[in-house]
matplotlib code that plots the C-alpha trace (Angstrom):
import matplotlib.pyplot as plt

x = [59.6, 60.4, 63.4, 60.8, 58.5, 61.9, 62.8, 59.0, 59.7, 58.6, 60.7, 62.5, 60.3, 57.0, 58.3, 59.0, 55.6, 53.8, 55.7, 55.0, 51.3, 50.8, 53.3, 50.7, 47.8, 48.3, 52.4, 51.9, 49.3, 52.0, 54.9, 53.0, 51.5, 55.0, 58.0, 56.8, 54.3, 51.4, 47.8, 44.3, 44.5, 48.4, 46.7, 45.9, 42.5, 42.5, 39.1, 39.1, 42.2, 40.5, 37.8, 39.5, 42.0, 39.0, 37.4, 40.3, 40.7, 37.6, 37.6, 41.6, 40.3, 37.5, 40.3, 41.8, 38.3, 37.4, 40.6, 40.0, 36.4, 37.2, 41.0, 41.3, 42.4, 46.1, 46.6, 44.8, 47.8, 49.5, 46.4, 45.6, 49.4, 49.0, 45.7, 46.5, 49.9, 47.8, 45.4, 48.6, 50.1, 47.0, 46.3, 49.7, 49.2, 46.2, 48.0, 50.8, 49.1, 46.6, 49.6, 51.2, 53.4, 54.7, 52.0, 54.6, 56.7, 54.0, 52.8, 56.6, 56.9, 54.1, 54.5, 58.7, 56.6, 53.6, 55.8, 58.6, 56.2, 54.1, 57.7, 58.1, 54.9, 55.2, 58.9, 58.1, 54.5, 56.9, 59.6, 56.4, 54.9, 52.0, 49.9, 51.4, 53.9]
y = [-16.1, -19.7, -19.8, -19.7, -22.1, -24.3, -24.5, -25.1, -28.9, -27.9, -28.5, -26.0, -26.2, -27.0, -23.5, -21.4, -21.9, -21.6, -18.1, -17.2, -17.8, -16.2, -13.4, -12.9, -12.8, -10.5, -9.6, -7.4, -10.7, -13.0, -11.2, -9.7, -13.8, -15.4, -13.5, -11.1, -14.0, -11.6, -12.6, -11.7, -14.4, -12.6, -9.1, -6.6, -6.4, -2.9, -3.1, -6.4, -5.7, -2.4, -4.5, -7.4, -4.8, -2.9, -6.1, -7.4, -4.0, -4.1, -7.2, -7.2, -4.2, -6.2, -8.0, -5.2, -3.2, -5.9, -5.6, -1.9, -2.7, -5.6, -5.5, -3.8, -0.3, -1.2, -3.9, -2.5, -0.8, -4.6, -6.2, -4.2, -4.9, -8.5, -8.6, -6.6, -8.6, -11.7, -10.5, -9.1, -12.9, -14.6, -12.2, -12.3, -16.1, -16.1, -13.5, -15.6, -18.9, -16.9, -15.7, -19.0, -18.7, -19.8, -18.7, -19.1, -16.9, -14.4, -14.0, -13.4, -10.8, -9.2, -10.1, -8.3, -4.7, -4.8, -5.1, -2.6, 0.0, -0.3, -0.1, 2.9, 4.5, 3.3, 5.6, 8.4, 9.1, 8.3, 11.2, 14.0, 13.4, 11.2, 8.4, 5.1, 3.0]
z = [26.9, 25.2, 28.0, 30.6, 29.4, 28.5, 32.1, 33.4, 31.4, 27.6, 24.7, 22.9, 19.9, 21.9, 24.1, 21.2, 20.0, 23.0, 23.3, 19.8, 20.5, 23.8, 22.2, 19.0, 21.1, 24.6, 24.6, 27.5, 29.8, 28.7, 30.1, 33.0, 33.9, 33.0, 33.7, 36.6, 38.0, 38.5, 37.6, 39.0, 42.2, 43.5, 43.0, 46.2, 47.2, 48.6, 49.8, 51.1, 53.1, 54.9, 55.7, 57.3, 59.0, 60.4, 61.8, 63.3, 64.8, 66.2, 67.6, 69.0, 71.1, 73.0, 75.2, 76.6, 77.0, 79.2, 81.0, 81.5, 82.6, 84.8, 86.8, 90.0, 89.2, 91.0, 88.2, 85.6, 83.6, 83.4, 82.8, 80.0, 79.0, 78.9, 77.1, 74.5, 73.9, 73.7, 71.2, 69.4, 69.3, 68.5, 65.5, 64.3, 64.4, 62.5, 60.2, 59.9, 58.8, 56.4, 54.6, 54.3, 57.0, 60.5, 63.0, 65.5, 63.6, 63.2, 66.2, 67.5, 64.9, 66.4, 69.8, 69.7, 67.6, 69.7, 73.5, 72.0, 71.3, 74.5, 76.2, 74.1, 74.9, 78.7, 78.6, 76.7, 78.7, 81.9, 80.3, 79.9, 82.9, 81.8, 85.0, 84.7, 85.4]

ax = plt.figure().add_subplot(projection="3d")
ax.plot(x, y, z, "-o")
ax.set_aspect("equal")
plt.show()
């Protein structure tokens, strides 16, 4: 432990007592906090992260809906297409920044998974049979 605090600027004394300390104290918070980096603020939020998943859900699936509702029925295949890549690369954008990242870089991410499985969708429903394309 006095290694880590060592290379995060204290002296060797000055870290071998701060490790002796924190050591005495909570061994287990110390090591947990200062080797592995985990404290309350890095932890999952399980139900935080269903909610926002199930909001942004909800609200990616208005875009194409509307596209559904509104394109001429010899369009509406690609409109819905294009729609629903848009919502994909604005929340993968949004995604992106919130998690520190590009939200270019995001919303390609998403933009290359969300197009490669409507492609795969598009080819397998073509293989069975299914309207489309």
């Amino acid at each position: 432990m006095a290694a880590i605090y060592q290379r995060r600027g204290l002296d060797e004394e000055l870290a071998r007592t701060v490790a002796g300390k924190l050591m005495a104290v909570d061994p287990l918070a110390a090591h947990v906090r200062d080797e592995l980096g985990l404290s309350e603020a890095t932890m999952a939020r399980p139900v935080q992260a269903a909610v926002v998943s199930a909001v942004s859900f909800a609200v990616g699936a208005v875009l194409p809906l509307l596209a559904v509702v509104l394109a001429p029925a010899s369009v509406r295949i690609l409109a819905v297409a294009v729609a629903a890549l848009v919502v994909l690369g604005v929340l993968g954008g949004v995604g992106g920044r919130l998690g520190g990242a590009s939200p270019w870089r995001g919303a390609g991410r998403v933009l290359v998974g969300g197009g490669l499985a409507m492609g795969a969708t598009a080819v397998i429903g073509r293989l069975v049979g299914a309207v489309g394309l």
